[in-house]
Structure formats: structure tokens, C-alpha cells
PDB file with SEQRES, HELIX, SHEET and CRYST1 records, atoms N, CA, C and O in Angstrom:
SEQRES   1 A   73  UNK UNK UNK UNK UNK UNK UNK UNK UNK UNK UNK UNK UNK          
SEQRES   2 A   73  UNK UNK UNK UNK UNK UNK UNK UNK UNK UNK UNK UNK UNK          
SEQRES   3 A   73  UNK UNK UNK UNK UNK UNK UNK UNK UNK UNK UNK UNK UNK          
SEQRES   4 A   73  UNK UNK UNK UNK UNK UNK UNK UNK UNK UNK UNK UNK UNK          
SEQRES   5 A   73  UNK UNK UNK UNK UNK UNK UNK UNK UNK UNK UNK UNK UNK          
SEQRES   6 A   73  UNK UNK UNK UNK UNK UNK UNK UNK                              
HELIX    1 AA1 UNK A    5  UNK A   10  1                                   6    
HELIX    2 AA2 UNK A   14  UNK A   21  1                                   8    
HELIX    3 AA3 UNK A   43  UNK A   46  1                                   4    
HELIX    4 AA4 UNK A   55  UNK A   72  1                                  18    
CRYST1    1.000    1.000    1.000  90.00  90.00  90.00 P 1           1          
ATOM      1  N   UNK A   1     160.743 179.971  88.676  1.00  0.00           N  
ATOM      2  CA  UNK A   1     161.843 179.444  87.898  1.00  0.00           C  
ATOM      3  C   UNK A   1     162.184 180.431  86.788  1.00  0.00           C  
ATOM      4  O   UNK A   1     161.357 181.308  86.536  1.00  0.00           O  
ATOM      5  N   UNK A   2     163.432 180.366  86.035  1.00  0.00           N  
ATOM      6  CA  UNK A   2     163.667 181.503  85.225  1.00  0.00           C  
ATOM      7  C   UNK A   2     164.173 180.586  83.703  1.00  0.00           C  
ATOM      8  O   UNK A   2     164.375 179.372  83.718  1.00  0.00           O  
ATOM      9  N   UNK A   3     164.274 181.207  82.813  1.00  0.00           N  
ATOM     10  CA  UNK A   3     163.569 180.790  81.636  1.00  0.00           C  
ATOM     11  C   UNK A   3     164.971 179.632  80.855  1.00  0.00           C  
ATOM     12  O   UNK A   3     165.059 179.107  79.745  1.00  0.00           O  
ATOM     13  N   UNK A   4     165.778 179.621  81.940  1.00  0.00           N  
ATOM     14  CA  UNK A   4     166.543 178.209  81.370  1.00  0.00           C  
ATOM     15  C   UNK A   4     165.805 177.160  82.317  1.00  0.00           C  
ATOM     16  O   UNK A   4     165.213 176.231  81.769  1.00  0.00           O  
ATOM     17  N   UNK A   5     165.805 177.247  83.577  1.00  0.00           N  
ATOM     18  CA  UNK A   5     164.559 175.960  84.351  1.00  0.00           C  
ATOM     19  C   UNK A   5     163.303 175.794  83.531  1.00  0.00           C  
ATOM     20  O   UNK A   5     162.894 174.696  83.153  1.00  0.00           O  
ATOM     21  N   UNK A   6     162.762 176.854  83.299  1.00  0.00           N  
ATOM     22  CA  UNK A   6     161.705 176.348  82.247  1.00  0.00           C  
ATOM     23  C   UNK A   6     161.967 175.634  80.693  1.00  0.00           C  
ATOM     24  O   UNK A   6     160.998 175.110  80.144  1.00  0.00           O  
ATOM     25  N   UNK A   7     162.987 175.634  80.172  1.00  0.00           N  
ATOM     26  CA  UNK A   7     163.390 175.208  79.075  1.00  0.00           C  
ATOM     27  C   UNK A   7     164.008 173.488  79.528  1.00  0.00           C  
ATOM     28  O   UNK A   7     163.758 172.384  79.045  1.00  0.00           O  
ATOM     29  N   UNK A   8     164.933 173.954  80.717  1.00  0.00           N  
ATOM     30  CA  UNK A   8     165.322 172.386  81.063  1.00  0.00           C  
ATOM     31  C   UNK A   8     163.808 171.341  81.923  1.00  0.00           C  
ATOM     32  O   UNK A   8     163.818 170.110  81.887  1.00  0.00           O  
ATOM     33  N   UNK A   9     162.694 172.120  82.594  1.00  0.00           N  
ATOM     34  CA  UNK A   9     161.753 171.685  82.660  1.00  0.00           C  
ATOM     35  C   UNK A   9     160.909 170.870  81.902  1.00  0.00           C  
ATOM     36  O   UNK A   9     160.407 169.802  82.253  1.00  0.00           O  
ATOM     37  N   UNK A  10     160.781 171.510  80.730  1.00  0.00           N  
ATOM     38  CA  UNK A  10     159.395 171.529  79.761  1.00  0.00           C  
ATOM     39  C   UNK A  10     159.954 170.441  78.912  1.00  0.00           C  
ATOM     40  O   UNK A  10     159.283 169.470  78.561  1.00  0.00           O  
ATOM     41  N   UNK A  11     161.581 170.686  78.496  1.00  0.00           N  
ATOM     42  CA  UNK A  11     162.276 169.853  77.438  1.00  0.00           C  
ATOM     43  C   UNK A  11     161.752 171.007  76.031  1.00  0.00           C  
ATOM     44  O   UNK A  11     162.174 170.620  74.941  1.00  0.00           O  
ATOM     45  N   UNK A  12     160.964 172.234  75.992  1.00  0.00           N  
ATOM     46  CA  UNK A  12     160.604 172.699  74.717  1.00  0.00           C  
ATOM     47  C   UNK A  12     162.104 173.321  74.961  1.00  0.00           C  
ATOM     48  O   UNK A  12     162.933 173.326  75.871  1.00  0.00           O  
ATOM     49  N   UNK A  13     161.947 173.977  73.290  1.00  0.00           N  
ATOM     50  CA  UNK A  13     163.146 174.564  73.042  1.00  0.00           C  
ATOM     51  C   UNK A  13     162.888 176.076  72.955  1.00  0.00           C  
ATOM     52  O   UNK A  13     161.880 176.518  72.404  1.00  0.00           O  
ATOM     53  N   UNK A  14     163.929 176.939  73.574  1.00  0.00           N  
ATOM     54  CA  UNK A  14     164.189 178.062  74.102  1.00  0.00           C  
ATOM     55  C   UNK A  14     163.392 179.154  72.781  1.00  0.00           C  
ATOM     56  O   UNK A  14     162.921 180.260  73.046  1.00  0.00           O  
ATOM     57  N   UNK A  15     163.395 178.611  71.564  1.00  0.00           N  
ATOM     58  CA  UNK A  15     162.697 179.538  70.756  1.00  0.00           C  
ATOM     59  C   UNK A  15     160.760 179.090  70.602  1.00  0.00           C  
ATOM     60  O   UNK A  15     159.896 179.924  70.331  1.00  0.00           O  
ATOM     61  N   UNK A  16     160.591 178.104  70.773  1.00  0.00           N  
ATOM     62  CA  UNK A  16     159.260 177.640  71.182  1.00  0.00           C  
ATOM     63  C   UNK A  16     158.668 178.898  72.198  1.00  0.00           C  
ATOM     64  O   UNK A  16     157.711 179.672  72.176  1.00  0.00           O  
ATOM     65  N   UNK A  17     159.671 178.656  72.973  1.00  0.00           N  
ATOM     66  CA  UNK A  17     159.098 179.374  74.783  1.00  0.00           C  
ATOM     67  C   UNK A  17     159.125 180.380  74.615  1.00  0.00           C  
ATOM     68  O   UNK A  17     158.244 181.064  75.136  1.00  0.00           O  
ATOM     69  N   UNK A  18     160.395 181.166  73.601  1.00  0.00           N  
ATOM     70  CA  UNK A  18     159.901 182.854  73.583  1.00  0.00           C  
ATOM     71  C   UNK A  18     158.779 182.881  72.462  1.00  0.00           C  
ATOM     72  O   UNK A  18     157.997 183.832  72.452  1.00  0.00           O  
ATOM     73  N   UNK A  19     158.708 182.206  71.829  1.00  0.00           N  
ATOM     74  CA  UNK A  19     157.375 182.607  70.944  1.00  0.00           C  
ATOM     75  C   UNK A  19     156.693 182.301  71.908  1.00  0.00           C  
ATOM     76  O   UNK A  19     157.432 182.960  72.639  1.00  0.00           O  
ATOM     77  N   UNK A  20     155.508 181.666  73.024  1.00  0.00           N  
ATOM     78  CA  UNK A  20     154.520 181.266  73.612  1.00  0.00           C  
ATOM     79  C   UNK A  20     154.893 182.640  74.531  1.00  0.00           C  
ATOM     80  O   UNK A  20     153.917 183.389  74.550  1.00  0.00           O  
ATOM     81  N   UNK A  21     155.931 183.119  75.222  1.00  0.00           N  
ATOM     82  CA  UNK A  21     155.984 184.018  75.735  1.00  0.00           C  
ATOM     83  C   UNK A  21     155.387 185.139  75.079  1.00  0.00           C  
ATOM     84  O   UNK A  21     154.337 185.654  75.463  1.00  0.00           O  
ATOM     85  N   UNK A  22     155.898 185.430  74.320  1.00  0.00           N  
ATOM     86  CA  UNK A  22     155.877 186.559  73.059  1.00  0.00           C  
ATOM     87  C   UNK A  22     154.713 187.224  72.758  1.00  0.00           C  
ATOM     88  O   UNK A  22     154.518 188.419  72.535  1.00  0.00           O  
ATOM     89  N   UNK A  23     153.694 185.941  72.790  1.00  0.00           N  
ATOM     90  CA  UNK A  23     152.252 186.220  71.737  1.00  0.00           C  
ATOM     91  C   UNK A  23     151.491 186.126  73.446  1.00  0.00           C  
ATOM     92  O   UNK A  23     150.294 186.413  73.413  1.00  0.00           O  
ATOM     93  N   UNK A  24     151.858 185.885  74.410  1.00  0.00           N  
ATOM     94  CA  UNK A  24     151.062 186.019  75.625  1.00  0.00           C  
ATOM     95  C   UNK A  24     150.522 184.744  75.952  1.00  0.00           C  
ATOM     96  O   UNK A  24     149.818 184.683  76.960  1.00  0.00           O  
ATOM     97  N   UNK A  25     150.733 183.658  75.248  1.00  0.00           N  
ATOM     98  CA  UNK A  25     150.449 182.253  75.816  1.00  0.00           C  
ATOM     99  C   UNK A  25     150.781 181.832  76.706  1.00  0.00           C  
ATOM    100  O   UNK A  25     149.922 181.634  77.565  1.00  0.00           O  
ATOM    101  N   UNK A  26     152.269 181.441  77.015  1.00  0.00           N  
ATOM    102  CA  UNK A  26     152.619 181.157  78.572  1.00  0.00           C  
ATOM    103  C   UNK A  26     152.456 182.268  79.950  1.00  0.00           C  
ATOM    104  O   UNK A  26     152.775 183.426  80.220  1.00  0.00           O  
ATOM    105  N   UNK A  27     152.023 181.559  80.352  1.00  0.00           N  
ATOM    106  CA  UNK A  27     152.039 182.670  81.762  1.00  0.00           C  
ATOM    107  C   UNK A  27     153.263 182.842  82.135  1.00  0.00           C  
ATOM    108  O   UNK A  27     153.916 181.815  82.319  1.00  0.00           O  
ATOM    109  N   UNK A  28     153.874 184.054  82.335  1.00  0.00           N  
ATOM    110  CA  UNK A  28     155.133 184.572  83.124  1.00  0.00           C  
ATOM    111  C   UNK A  28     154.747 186.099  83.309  1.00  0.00           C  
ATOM    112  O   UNK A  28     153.751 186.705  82.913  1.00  0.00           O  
ATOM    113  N   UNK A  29     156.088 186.627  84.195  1.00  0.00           N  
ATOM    114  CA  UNK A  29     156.458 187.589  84.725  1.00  0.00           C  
ATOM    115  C   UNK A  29     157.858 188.068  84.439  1.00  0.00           C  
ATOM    116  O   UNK A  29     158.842 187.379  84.168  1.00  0.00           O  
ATOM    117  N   UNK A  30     157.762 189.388  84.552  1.00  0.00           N  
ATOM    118  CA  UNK A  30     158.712 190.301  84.539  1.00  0.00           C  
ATOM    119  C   UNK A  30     159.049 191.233  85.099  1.00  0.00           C  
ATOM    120  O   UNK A  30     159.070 192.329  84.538  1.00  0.00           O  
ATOM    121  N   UNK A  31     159.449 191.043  86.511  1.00  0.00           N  
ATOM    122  CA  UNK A  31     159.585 192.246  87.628  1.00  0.00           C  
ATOM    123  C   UNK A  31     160.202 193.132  87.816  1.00  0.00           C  
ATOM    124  O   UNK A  31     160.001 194.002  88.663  1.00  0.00           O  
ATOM    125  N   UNK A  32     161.597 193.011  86.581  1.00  0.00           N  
ATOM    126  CA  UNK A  32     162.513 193.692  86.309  1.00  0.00           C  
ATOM    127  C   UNK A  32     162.587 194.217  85.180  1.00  0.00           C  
ATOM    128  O   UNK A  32     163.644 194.791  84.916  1.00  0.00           O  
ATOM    129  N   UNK A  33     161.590 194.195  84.238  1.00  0.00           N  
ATOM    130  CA  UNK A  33     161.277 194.999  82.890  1.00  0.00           C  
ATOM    131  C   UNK A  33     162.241 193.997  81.909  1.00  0.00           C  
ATOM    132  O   UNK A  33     162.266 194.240  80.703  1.00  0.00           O  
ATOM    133  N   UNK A  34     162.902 193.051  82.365  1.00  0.00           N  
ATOM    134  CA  UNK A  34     164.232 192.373  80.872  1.00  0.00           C  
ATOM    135  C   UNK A  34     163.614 190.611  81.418  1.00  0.00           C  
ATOM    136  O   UNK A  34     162.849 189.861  80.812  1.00  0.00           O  
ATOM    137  N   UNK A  35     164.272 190.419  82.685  1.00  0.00           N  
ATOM    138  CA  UNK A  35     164.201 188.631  82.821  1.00  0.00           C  
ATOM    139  C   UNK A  35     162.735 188.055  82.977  1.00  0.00           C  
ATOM    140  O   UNK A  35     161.850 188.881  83.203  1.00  0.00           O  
ATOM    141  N   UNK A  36     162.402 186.752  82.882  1.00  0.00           N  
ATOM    142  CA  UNK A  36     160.920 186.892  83.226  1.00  0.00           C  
ATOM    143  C   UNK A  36     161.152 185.329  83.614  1.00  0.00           C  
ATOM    144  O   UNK A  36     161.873 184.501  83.057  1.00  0.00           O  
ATOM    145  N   UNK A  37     160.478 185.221  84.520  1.00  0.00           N  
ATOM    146  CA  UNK A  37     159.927 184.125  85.900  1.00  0.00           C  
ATOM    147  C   UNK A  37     158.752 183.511  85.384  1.00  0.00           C  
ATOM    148  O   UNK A  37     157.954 183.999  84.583  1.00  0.00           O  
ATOM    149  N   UNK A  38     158.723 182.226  86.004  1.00  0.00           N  
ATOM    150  CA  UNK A  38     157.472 181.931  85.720  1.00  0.00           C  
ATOM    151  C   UNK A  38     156.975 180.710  87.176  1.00  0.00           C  
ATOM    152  O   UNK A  38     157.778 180.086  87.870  1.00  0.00           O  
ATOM    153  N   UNK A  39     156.167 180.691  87.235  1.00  0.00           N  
ATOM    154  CA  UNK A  39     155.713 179.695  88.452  1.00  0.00           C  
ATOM    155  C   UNK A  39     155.070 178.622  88.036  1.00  0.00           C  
ATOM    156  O   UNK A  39     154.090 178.474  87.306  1.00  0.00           O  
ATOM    157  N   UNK A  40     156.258 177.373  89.011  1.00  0.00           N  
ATOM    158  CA  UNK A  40     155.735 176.120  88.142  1.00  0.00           C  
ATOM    159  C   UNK A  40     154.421 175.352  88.187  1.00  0.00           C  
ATOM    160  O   UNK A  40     154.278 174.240  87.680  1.00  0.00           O  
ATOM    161  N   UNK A  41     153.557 175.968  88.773  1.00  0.00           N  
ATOM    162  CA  UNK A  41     151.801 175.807  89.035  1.00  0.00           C  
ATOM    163  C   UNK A  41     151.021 176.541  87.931  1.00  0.00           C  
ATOM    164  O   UNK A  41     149.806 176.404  87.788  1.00  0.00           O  
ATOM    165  N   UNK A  42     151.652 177.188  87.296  1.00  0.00           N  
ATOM    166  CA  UNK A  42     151.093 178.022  86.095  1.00  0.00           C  
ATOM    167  C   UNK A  42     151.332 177.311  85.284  1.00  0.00           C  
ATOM    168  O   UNK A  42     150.292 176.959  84.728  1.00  0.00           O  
ATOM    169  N   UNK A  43     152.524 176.697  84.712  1.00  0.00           N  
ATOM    170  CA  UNK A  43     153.282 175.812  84.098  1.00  0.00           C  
ATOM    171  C   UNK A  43     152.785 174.465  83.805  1.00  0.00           C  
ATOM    172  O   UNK A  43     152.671 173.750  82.809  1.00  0.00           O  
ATOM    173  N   UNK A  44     152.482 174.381  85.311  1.00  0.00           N  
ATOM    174  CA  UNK A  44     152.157 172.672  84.695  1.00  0.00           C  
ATOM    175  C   UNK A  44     150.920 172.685  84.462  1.00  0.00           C  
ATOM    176  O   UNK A  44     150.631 171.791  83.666  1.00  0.00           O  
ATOM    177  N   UNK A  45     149.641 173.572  84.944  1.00  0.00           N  
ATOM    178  CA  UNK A  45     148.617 173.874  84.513  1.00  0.00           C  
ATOM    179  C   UNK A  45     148.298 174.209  83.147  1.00  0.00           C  
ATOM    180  O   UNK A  45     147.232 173.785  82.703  1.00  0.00           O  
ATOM    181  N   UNK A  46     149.187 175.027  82.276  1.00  0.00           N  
ATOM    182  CA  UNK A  46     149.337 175.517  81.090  1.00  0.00           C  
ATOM    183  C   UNK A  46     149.487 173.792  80.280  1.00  0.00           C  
ATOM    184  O   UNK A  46     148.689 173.249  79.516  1.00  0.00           O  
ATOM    185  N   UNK A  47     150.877 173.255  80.836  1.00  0.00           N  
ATOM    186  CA  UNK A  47     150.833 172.001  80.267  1.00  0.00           C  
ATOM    187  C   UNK A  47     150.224 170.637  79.969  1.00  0.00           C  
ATOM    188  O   UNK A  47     150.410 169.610  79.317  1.00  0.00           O  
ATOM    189  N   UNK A  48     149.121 171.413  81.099  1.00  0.00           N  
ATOM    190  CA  UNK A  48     147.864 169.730  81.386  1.00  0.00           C  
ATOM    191  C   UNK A  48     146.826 170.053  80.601  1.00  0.00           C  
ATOM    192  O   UNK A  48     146.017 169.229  80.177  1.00  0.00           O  
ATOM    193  N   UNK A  49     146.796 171.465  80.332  1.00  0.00           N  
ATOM    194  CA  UNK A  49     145.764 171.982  79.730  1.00  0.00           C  
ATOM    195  C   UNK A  49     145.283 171.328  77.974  1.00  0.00           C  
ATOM    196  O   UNK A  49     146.274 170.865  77.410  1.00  0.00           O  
ATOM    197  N   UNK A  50     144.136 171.256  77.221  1.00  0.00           N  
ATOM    198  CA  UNK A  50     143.671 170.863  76.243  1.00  0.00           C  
ATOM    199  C   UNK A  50     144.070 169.110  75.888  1.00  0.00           C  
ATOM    200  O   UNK A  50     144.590 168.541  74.929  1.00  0.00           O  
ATOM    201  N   UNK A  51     143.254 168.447  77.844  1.00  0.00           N  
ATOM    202  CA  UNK A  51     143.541 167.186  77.469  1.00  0.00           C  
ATOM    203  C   UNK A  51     142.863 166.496  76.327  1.00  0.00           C  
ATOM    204  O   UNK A  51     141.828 167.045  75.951  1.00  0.00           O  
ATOM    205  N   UNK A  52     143.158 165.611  75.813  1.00  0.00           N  
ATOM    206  CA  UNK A  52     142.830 164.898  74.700  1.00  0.00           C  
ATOM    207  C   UNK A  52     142.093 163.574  74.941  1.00  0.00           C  
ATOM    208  O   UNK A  52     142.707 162.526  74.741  1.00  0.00           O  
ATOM    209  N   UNK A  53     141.193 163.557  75.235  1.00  0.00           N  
ATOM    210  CA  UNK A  53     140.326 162.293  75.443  1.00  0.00           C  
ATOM    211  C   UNK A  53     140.879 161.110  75.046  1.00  0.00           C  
ATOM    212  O   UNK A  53     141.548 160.974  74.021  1.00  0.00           O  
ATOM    213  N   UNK A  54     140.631 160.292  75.793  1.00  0.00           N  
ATOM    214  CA  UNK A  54     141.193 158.160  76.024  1.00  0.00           C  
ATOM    215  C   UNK A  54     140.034 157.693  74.751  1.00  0.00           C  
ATOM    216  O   UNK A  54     139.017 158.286  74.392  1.00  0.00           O  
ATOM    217  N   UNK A  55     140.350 157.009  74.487  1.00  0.00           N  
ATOM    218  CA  UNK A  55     139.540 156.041  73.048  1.00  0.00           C  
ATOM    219  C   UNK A  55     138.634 155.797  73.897  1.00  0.00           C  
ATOM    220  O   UNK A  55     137.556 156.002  73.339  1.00  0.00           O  
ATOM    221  N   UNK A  56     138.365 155.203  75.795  1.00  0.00           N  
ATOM    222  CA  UNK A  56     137.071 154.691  76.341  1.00  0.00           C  
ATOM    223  C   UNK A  56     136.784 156.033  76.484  1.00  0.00           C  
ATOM    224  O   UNK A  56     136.606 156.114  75.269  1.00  0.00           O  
ATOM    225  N   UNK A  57     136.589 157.091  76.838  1.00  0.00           N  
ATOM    226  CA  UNK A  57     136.194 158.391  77.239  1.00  0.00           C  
ATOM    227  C   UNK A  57     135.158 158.708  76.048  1.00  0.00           C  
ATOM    228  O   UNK A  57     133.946 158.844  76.216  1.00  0.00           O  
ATOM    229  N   UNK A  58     135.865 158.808  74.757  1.00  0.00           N  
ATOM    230  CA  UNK A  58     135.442 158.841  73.573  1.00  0.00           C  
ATOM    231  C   UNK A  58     134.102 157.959  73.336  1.00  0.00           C  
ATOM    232  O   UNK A  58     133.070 158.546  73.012  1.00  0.00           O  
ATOM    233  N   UNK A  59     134.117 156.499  73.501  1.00  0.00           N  
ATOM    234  CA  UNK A  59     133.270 155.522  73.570  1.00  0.00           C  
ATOM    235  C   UNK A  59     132.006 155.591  73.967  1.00  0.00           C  
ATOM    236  O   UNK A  59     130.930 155.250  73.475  1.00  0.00           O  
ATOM    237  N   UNK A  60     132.585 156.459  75.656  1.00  0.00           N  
ATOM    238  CA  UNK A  60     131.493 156.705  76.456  1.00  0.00           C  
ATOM    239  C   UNK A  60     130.572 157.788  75.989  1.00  0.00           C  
ATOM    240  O   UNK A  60     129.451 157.606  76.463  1.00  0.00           O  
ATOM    241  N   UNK A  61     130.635 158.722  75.321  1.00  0.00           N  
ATOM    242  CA  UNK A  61     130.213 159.892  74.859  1.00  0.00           C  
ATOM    243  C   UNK A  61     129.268 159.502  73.905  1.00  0.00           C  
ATOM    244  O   UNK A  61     128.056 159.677  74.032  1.00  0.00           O  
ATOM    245  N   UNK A  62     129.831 158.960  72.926  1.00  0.00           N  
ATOM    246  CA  UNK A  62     129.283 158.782  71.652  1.00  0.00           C  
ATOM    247  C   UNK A  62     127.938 157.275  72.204  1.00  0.00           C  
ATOM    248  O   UNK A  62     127.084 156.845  71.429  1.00  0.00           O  
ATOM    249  N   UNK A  63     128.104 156.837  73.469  1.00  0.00           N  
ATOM    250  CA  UNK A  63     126.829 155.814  73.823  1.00  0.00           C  
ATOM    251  C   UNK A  63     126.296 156.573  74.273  1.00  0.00           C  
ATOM    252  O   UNK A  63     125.168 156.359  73.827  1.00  0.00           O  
ATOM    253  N   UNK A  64     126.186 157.774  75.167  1.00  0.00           N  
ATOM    254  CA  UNK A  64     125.325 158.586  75.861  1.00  0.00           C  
ATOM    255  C   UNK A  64     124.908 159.395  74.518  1.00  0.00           C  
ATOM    256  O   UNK A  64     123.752 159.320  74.100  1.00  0.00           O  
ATOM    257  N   UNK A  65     125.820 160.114  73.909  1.00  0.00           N  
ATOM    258  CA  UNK A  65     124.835 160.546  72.803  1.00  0.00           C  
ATOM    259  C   UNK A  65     123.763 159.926  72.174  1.00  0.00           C  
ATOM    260  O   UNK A  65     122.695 160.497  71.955  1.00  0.00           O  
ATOM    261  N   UNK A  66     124.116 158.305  71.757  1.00  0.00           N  
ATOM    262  CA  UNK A  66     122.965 157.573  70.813  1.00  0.00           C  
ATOM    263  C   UNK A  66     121.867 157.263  71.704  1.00  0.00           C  
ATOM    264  O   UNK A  66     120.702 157.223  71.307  1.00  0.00           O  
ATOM    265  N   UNK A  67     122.212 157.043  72.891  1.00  0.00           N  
ATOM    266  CA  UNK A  67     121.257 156.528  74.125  1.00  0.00           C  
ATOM    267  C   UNK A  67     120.044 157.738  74.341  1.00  0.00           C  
ATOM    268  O   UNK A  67     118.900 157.368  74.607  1.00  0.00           O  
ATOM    269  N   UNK A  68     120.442 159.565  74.177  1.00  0.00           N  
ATOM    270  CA  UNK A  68     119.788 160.385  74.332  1.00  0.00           C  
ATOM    271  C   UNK A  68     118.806 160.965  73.532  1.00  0.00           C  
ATOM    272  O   UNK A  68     117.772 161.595  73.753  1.00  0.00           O  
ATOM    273  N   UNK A  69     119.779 160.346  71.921  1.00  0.00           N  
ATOM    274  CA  UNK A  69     119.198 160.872  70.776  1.00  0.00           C  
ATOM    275  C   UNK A  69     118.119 159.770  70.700  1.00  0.00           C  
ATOM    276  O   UNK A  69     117.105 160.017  70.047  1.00  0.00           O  
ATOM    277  N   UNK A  70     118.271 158.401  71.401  1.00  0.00           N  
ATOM    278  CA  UNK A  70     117.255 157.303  70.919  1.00  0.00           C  
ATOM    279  C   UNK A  70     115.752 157.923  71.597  1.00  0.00           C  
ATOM    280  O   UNK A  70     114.761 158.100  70.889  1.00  0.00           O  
ATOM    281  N   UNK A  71     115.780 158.261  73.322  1.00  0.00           N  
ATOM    282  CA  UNK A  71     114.903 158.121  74.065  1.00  0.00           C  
ATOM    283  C   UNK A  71     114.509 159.308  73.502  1.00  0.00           C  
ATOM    284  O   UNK A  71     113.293 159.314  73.312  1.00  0.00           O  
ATOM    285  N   UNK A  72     115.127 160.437  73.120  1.00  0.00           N  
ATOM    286  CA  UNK A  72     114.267 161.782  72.338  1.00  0.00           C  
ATOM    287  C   UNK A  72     113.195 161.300  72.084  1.00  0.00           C  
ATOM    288  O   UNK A  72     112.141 161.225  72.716  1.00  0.00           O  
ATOM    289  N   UNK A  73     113.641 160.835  70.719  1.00  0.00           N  
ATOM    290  CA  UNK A  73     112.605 160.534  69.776  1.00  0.00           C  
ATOM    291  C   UNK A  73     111.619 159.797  70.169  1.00  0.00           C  
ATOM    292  O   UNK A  73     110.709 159.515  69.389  1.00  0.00           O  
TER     293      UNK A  73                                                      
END                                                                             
């Protein structure tokens, strides 16, 4: 896709995306040295990325922690 599909994709805004471009965050390409592509499996991977844990996920953690720290001791 080319970098208005990615803008009408994402819903970010076109100066968001060249900064993430910019600093090397988003994955893309440039095969032609000016336009740059990007593939929407990179994309949505990039976008799923640094999920944020569910309040039960959270729950669960913090019982396995006390449960591990109990039987330690």
C-alpha cells in the first residue's frame, strides 16, 4: 500500500506517519529512492504490537506472583 492507503488505513495522520517513518519505526520501503510502500502484514503487526494487558490478565499475574512468593518462603 502507498502512504495515502496507509494514512486512510491506520486513520493516523499523514504527519504522525512521516515522523514514525522518519525515525525508522514503521516498517516501509522505498524502491524508487522518493515513494515508500509498506505491507499491510508489517502494519498490522506494528499495530498489534505493545498489547496492554485486560484487568483479568493483570489479576492473574499478580495471584501467581503471591502464590510463588508464598510457597518460596
Amino acid at each position: 500500500m502507498n502512504f495515502e492507503d496507509l494514512a486512510h488505513y491506520t486513520g493516523l495522520s499523514k504527519s504522525y506517519l512521516y515522523k514514525l517513518t522518519s525515525t525508522g519505526i514503521l516498517p516501509h520501503s522505498k524502491p524508487f529512492g522518493k515513494c515508500l510502500f509498506f505491507d499491510k502484514a508489517e502494519i498490522d503487526a506494528f499495530l498489534l504490537s505493545n498489547k496492554a494487558a485486560t484487568a483479568n490478565e493483570v489479576d492473574n499475574r499478580a495471584a501467581n506472583f503471591v502464590t510463588l512468593k508464598t510457597v518460596a518462603k
